[in-house]
N, CA, C and O atoms as a Tinker XYZ file with bonds, in Angstrom:
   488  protein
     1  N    222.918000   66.159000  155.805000    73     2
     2  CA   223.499000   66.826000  154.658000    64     1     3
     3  C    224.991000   67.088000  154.880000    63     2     4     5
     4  O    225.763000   66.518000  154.110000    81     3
     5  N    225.457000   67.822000  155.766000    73     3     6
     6  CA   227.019000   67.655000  156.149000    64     5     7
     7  C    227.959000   66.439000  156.266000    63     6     8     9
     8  O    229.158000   66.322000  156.012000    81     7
     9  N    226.790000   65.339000  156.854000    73     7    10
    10  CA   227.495000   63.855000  156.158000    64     9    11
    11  C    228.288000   63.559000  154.700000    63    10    12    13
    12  O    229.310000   62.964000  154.358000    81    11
    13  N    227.178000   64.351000  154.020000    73    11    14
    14  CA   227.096000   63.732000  152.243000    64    13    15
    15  C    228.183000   64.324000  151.858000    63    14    16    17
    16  O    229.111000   63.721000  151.320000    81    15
    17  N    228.167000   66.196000  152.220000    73    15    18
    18  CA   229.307000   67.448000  151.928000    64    17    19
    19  C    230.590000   66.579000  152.355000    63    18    20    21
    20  O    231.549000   66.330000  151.625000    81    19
    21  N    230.415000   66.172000  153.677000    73    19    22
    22  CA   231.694000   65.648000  153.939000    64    21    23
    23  C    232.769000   64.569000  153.444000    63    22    24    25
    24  O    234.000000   64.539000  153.443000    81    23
    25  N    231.343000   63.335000  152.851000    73    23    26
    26  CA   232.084000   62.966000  151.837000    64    25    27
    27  C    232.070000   63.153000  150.583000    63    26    28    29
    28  O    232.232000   62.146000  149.893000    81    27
    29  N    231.922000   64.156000  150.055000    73    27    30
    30  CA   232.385000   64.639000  148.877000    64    29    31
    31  C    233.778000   64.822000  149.312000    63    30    32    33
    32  O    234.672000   64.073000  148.920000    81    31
    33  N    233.967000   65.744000  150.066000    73    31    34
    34  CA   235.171000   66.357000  150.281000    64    33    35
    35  C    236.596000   65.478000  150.244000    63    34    36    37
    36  O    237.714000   65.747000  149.805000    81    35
    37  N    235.888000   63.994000  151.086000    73    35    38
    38  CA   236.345000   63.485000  151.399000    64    37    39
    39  C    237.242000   62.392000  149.867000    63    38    40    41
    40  O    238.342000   61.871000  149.683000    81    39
    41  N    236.060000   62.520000  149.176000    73    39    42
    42  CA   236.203000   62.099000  147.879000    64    41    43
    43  C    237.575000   62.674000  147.206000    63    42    44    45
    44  O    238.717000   62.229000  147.093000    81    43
    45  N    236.927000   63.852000  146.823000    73    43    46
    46  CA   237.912000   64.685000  146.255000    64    45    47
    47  C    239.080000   64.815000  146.524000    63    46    48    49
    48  O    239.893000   65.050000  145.630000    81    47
    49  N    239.455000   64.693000  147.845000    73    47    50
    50  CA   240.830000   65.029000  148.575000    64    49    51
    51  C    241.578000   63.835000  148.468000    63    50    52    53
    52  O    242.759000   63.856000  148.120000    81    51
    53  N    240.936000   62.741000  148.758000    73    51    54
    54  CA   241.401000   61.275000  148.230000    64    53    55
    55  C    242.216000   61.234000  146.796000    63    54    56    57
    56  O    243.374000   60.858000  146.610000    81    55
    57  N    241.240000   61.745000  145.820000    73    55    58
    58  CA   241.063000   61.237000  144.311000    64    57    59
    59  C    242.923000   62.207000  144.118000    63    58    60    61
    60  O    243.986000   61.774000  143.674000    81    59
    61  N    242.611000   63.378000  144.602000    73    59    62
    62  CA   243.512000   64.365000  144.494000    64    61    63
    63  C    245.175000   64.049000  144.902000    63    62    64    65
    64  O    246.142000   64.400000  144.225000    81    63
    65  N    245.203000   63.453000  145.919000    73    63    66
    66  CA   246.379000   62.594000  146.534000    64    65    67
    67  C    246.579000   61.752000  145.722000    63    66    68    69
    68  O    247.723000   61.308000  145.824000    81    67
    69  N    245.934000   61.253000  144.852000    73    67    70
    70  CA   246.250000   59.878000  143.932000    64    69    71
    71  C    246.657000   60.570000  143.270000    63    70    72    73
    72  O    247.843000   60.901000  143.296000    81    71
    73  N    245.791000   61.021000  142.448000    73    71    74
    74  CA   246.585000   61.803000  141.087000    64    73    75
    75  C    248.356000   62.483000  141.551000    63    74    76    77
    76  O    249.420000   62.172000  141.017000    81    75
    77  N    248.170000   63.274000  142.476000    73    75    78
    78  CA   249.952000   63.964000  142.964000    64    77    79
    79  C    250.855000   62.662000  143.269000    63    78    80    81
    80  O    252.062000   62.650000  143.030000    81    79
    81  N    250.362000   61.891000  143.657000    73    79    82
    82  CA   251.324000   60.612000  144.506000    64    81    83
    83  C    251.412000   59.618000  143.340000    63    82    84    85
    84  O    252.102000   58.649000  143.658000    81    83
    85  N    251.136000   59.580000  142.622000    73    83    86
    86  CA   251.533000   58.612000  140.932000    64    85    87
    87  C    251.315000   59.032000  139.920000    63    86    88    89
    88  O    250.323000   59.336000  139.257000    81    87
    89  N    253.037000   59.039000  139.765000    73    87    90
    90  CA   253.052000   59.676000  138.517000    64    89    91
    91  C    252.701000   59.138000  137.174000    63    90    92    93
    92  O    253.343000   58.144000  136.836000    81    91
    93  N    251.903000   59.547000  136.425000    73    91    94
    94  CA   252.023000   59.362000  134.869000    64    93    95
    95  C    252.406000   60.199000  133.893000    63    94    96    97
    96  O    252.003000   61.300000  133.518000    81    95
    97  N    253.579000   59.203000  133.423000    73    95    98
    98  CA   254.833000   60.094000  132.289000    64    97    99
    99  C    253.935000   60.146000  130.921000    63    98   100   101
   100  O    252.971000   59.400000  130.754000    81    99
   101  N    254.388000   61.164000  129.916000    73    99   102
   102  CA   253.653000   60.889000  128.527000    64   101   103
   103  C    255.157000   61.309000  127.641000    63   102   104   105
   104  O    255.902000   62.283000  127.538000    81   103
   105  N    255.038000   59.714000  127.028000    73   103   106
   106  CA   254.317000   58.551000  127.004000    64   105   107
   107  C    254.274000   57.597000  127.540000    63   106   108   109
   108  O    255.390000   57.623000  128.060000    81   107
   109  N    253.753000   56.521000  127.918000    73   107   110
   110  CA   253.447000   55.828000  129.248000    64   109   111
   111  C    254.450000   54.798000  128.860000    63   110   112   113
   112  O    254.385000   54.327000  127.724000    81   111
   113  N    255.424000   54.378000  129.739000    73   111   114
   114  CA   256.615000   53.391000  129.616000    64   113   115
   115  C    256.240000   52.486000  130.697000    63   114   116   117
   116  O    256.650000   52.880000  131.788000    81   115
   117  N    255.488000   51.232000  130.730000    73   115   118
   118  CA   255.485000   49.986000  132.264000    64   117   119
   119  C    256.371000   50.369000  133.018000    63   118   120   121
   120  O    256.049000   50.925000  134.068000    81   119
   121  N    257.576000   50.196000  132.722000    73   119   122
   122  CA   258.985000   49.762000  133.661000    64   121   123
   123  C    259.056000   50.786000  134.123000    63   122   124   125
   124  O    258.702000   50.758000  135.301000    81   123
   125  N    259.464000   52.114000  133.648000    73   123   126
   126  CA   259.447000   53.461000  134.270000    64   125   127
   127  C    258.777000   53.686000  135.302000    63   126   128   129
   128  O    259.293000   54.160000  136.314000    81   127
   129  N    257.358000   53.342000  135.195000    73   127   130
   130  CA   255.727000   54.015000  135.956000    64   129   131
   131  C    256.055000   52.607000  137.348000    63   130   132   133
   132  O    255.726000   53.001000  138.467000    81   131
   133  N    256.559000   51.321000  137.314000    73   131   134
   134  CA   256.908000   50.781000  138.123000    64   133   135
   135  C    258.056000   50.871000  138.964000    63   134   136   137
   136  O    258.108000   50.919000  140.193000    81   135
   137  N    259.328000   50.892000  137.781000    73   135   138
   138  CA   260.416000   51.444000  139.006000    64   137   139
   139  C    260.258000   52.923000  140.007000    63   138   140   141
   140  O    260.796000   53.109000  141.098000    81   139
   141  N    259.238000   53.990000  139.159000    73   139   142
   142  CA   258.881000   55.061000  140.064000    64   141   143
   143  C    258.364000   54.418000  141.255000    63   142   144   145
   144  O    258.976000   54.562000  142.313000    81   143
   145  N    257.276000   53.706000  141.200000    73   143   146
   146  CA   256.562000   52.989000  142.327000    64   145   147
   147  C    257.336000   52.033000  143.111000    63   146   148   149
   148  O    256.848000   51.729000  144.199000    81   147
   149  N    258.479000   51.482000  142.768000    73   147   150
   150  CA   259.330000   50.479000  143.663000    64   149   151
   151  C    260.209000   51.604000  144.789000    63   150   152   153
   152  O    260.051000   51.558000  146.009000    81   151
   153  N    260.859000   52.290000  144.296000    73   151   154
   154  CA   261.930000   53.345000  144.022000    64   153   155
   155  C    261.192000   54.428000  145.614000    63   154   156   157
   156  O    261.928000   54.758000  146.545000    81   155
   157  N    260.008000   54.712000  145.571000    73   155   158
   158  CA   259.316000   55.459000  146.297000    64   157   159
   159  C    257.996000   54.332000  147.214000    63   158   160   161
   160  O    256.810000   54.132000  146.953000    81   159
   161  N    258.782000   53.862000  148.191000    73   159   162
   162  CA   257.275000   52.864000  148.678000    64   161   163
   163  C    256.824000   53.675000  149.723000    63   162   164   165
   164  O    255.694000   53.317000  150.053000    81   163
   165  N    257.260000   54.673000  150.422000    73   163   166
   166  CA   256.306000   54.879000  151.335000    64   165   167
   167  C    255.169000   56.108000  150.681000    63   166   168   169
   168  O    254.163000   56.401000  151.326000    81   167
   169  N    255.456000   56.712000  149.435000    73   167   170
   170  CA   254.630000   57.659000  148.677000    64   169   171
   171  C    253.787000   56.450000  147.522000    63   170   172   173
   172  O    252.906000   56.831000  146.752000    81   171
   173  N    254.190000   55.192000  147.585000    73   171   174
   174  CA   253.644000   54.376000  146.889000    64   173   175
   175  C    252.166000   53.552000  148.087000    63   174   176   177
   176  O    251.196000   52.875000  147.744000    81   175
   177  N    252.578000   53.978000  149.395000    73   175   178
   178  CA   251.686000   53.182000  150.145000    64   177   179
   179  C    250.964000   54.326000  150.578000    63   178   180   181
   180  O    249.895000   53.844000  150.952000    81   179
   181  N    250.921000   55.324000  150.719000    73   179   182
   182  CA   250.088000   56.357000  150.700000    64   181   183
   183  C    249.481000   56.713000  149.671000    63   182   184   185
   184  O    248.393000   57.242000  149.901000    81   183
   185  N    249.866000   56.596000  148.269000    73   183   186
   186  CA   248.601000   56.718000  147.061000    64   185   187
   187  C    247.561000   55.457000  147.337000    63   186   188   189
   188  O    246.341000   55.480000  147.175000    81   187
   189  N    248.100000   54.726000  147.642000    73   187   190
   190  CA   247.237000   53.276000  147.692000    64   189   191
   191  C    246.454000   52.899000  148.621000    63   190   192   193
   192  O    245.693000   51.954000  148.413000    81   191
   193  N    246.480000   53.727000  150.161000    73   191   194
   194  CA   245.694000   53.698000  151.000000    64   193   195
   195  C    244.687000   55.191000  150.677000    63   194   196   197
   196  O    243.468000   55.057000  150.783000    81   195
   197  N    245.179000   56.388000  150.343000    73   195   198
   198  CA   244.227000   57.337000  149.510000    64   197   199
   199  C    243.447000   56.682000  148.801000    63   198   200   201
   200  O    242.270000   56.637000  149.156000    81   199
   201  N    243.867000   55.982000  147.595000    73   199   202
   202  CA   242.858000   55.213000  146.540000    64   201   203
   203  C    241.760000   54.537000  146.975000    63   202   204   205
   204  O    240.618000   54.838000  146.629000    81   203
   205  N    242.170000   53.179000  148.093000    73   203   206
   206  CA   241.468000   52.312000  148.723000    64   205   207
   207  C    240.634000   53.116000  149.570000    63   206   208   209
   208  O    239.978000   52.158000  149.979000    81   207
   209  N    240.033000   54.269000  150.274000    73   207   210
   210  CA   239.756000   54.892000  150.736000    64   209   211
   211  C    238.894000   55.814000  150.391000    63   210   212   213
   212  O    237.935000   56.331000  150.964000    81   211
   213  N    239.479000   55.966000  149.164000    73   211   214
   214  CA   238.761000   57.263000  148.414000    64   213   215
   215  C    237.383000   56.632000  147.185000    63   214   216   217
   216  O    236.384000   57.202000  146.745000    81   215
   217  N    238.073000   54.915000  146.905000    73   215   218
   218  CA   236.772000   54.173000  146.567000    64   217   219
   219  C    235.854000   53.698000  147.640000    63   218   220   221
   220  O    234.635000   53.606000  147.490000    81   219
   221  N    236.283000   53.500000  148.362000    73   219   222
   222  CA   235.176000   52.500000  149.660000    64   221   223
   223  C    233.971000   53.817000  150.144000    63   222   224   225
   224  O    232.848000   53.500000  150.538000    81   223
   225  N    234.374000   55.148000  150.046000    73   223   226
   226  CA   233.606000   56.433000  150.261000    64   225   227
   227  C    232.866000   56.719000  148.853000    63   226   228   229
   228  O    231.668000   56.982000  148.754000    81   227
   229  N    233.666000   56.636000  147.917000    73   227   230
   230  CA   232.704000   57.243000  146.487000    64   229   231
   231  C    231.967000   55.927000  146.450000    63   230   232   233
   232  O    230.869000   56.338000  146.074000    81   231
   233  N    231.798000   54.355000  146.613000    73   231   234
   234  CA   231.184000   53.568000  146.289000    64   233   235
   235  C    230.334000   53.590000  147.321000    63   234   236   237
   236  O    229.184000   53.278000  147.010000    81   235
   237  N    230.529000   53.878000  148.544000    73   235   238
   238  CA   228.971000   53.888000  149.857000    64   237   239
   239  C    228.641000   54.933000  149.566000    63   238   240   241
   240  O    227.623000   55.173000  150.215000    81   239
   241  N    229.101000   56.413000  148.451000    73   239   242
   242  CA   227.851000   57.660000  148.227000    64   241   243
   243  C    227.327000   57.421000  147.075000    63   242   244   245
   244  O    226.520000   58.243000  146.641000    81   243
   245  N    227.672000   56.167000  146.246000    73   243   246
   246  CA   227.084000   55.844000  145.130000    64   245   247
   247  C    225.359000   55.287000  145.326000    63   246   248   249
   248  O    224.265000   55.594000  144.852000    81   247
   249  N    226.063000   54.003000  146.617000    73   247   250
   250  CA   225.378000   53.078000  146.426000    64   249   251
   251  C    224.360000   53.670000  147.735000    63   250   252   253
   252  O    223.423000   52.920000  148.010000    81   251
   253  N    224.465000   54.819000  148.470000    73   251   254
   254  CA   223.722000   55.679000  149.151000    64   253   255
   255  C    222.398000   56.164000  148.162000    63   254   256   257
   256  O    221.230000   55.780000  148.099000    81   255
   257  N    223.021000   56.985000  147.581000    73   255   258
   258  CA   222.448000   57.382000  146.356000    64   257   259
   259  C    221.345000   56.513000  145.695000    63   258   260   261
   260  O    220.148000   56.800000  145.697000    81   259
   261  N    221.918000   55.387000  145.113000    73   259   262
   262  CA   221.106000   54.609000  144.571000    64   261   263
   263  C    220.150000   54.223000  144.988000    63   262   264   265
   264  O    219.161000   53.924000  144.319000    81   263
   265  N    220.273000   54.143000  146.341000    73   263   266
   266  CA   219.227000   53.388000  147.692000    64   265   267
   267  C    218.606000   54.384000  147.455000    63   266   268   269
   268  O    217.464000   54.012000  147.183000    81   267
   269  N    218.690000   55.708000  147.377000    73   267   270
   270  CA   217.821000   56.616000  148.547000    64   269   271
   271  C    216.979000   57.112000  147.045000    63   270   272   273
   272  O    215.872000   57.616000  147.233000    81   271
   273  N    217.394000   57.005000  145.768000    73   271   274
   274  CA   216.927000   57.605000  144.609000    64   273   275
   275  C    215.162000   56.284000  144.471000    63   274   276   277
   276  O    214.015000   56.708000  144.328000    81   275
   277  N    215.449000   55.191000  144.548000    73   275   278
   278  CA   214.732000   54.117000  144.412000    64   277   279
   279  C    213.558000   54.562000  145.689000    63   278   280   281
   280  O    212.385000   54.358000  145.376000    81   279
   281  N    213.781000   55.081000  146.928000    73   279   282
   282  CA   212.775000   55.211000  147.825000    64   281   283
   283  C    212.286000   56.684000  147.528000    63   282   284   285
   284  O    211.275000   57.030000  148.139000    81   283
   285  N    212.783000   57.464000  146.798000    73   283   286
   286  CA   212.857000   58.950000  146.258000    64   285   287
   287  C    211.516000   59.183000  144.999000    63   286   288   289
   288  O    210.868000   60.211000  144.806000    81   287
   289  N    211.411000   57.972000  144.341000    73   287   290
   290  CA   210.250000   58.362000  143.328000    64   289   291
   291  C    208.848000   58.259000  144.063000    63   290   292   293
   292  O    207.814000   58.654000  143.524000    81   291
   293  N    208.882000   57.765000  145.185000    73   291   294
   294  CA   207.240000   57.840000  145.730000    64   293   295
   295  C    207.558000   58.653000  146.895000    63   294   296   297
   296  O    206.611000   58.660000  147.681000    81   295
   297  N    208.376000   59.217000  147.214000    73   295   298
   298  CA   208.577000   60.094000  148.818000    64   297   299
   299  C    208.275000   61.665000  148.069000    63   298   300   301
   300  O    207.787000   61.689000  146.939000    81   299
   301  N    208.566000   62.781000  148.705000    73   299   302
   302  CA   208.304000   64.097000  148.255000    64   301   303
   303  C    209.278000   64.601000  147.360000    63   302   304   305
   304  O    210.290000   63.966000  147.063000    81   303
   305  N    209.025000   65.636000  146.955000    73   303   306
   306  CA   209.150000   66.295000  145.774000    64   305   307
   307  C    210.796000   67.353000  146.448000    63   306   308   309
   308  O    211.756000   67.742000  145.783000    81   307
   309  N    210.611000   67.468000  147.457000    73   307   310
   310  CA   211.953000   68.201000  148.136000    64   309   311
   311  C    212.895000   66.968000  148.786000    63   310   312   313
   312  O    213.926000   67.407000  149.297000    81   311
   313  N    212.781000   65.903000  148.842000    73   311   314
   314  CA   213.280000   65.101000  148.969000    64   313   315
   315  C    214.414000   64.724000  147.645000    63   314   316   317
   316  O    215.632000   64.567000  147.732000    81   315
   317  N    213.509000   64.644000  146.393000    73   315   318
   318  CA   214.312000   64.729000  144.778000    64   317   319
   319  C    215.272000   65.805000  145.138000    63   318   320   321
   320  O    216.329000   65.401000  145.623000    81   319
   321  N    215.138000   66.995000  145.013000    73   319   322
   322  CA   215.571000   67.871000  145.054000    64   321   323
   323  C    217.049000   68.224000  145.753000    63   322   324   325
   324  O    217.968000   68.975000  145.427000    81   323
   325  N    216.842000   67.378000  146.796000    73   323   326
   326  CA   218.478000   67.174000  147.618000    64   325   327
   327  C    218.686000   65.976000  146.838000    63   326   328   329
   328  O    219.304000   66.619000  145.990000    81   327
   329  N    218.711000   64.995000  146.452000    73   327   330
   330  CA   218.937000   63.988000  145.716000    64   329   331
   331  C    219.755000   64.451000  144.237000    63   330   332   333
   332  O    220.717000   63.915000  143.687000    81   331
   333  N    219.080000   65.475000  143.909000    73   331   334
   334  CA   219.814000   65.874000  142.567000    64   333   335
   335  C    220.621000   66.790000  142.804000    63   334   336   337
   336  O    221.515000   66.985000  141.980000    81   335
   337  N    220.537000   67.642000  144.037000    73   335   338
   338  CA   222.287000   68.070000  144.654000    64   337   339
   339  C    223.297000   67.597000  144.592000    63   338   340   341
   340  O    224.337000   68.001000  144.073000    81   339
   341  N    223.026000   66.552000  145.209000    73   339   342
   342  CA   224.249000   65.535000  145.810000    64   341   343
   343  C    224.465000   65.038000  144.760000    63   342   344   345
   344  O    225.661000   64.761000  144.857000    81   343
   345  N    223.943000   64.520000  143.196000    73   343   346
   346  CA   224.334000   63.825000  142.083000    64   345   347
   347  C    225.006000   64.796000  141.415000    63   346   348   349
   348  O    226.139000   64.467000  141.063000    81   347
   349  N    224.481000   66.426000  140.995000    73   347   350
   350  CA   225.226000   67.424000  140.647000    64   349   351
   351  C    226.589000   67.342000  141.780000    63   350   352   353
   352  O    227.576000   67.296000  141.045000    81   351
   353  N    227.001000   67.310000  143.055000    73   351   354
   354  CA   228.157000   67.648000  143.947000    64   353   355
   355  C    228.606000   66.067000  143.416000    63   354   356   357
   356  O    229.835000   66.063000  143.472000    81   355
   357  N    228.316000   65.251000  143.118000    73   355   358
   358  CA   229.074000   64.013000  142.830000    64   357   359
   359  C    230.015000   64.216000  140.948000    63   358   360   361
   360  O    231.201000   64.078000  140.646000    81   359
   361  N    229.107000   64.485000  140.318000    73   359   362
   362  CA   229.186000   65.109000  139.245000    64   361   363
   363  C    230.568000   65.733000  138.899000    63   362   364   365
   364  O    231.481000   65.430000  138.131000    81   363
   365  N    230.206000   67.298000  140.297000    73   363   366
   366  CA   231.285000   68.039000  140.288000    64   365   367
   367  C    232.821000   67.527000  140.188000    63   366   368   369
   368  O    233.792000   67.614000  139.437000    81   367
   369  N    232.374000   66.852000  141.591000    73   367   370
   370  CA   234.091000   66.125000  142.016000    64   369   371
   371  C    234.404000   65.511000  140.812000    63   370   372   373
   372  O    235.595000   65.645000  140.532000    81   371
   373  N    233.884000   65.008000  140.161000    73   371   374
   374  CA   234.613000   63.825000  139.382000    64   373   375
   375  C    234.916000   64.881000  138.193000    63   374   376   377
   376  O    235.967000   64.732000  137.569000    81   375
   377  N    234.240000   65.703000  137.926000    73   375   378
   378  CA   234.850000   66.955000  136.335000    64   377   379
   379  C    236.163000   67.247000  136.812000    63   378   380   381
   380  O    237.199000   66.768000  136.351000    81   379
   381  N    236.050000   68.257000  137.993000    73   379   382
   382  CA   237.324000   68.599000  138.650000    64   381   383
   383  C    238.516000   67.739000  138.934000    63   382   384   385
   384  O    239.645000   68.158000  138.678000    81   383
   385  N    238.258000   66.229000  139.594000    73   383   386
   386  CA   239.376000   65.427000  139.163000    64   385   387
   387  C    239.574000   64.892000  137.846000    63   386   388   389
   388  O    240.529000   64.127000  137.715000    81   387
   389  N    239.008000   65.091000  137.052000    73   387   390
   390  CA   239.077000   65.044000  135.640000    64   389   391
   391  C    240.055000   65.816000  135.135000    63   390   392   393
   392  O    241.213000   65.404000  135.192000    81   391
   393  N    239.743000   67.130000  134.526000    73   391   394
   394  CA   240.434000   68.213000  135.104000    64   393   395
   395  C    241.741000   68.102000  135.372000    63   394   396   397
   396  O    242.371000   68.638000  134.460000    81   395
   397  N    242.576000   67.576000  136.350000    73   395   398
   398  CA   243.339000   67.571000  137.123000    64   397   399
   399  C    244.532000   66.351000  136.821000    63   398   400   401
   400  O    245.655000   66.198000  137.302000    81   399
   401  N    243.866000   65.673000  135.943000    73   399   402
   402  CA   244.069000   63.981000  135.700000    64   401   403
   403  C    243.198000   63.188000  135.588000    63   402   404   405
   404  O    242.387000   62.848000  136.449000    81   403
   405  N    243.314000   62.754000  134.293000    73   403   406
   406  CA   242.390000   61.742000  133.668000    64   405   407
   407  C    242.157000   60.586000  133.364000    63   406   408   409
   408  O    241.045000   60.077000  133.219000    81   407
   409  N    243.327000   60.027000  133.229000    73   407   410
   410  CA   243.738000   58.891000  133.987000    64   409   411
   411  C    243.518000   57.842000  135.078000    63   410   412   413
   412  O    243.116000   56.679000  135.031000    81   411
   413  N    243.915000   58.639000  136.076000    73   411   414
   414  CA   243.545000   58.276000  137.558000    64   413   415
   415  C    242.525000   58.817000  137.730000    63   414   416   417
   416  O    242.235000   58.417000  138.857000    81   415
   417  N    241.486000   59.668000  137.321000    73   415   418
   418  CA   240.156000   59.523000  137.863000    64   417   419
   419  C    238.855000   58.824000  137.068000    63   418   420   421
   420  O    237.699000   58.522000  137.365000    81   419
   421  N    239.982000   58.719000  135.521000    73   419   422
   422  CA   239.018000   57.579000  134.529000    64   421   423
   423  C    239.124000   56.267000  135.961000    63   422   424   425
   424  O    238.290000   56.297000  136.867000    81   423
   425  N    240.091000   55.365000  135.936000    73   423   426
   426  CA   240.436000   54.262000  137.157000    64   425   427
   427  C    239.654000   54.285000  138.094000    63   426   428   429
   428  O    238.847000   53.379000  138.303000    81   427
   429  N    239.851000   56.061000  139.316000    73   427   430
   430  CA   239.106000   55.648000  140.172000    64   429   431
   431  C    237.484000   55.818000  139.741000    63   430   432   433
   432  O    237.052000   54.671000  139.862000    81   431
   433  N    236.820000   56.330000  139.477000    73   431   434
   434  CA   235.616000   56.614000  139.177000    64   433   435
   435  C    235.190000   55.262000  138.331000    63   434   436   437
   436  O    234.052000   54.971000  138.701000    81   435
   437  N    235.589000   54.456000  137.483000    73   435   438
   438  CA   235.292000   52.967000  137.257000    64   437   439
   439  C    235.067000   52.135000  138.438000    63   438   440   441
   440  O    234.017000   51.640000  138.847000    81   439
   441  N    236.528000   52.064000  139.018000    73   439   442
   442  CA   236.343000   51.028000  140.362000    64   441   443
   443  C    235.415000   51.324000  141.328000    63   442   444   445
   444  O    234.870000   50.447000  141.998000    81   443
   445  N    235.058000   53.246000  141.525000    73   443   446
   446  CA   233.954000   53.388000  142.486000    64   445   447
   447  C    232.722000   53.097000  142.062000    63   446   448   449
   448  O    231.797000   52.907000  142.852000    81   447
   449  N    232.610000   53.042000  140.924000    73   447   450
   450  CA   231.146000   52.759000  139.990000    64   449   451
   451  C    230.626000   51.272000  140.395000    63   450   452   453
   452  O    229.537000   50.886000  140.821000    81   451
   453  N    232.233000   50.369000  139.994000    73   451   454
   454  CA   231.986000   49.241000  140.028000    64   453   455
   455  C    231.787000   48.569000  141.789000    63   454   456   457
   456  O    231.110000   47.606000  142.147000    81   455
   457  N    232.637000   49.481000  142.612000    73   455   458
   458  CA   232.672000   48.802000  143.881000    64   457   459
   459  C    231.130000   49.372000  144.850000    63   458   460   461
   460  O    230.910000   49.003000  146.004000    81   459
   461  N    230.378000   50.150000  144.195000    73   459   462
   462  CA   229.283000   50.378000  144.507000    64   461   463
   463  C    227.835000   50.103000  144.264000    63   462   464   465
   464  O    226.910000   50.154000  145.074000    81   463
   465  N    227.806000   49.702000  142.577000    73   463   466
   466  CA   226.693000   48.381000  142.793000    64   465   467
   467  C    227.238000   47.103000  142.948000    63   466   468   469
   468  O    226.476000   46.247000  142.498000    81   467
   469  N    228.186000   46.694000  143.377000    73   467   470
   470  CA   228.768000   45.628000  144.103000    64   469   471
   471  C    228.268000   45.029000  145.244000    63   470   472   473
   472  O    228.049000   43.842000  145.483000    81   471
   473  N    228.118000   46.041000  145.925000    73   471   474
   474  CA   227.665000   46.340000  146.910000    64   473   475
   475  C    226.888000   46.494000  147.754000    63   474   476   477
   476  O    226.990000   46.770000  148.949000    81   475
   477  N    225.793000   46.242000  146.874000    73   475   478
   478  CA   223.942000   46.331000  147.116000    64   477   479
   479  C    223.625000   45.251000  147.819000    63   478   480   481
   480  O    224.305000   44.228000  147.741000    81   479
   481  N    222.675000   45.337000  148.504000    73   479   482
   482  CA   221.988000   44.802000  149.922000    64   481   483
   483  C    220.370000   44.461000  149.002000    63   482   484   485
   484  O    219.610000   45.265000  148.463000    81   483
   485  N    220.304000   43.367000  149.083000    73   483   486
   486  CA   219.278000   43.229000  148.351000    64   485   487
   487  C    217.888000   42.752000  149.509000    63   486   488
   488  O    216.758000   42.550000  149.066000    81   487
């Protein structure tokens, strides 16, 4: 269980660095939102290793999840029960980076969606 907590945390703190480390102006101008990103590369290579990081963790607690939900309908009944924790604490993070920026956690929360049944071990 402190595994799972941990990557939540781990999630969140990721998602959170993205959002502070790229900026989005309103209203959204290309050239602007790029020369910010040319202009600043070493705060441009730190959102981007946060990002890359912060999906490769939300997509292995996705695709954790998914695994463990599929062996979860015939195992016990307290077994569900931490299962729907961890989907409520997954839940959480993503309102709160919501919240916070919507944008960048519409993005990351797609790509972790997507990079996690990607991912499946069949």
């Amino acid at each position: 269980m402190f595994k799972r907590i941990s990557l939540l945390l781990i999630i969140f703190i990721c998602g959170y660095l993205l959002i502070e480390w790229v900026p989005i102006d309103h209203p959204f101008v290309l050239s602007d939102f790029l020369i910010t990103l040319v202009l600043n590369p070493l705060k441009f290579i730190a959102a981007a290793l946060a990002f890359f990081f912060g999906i490769v963790c939300s997509g292995k607690f996705i695709r954790e999840l998914r695994d463990r939900t599929g062996i979860g309908w015939v195992r016990h009944f307290r077994w569900m029960i931490q299962l729907f924790t961890e989907y409520i604490g997954l839940i959480i993070v993503f309102i709160l980076l919501f919240q916070i920026g919507w944008e960048h956690t519409l993005v990351f929360f797609s790509l972790s969606l997507l990079y996690g049944m990607i991912s499946v071990e069949l």
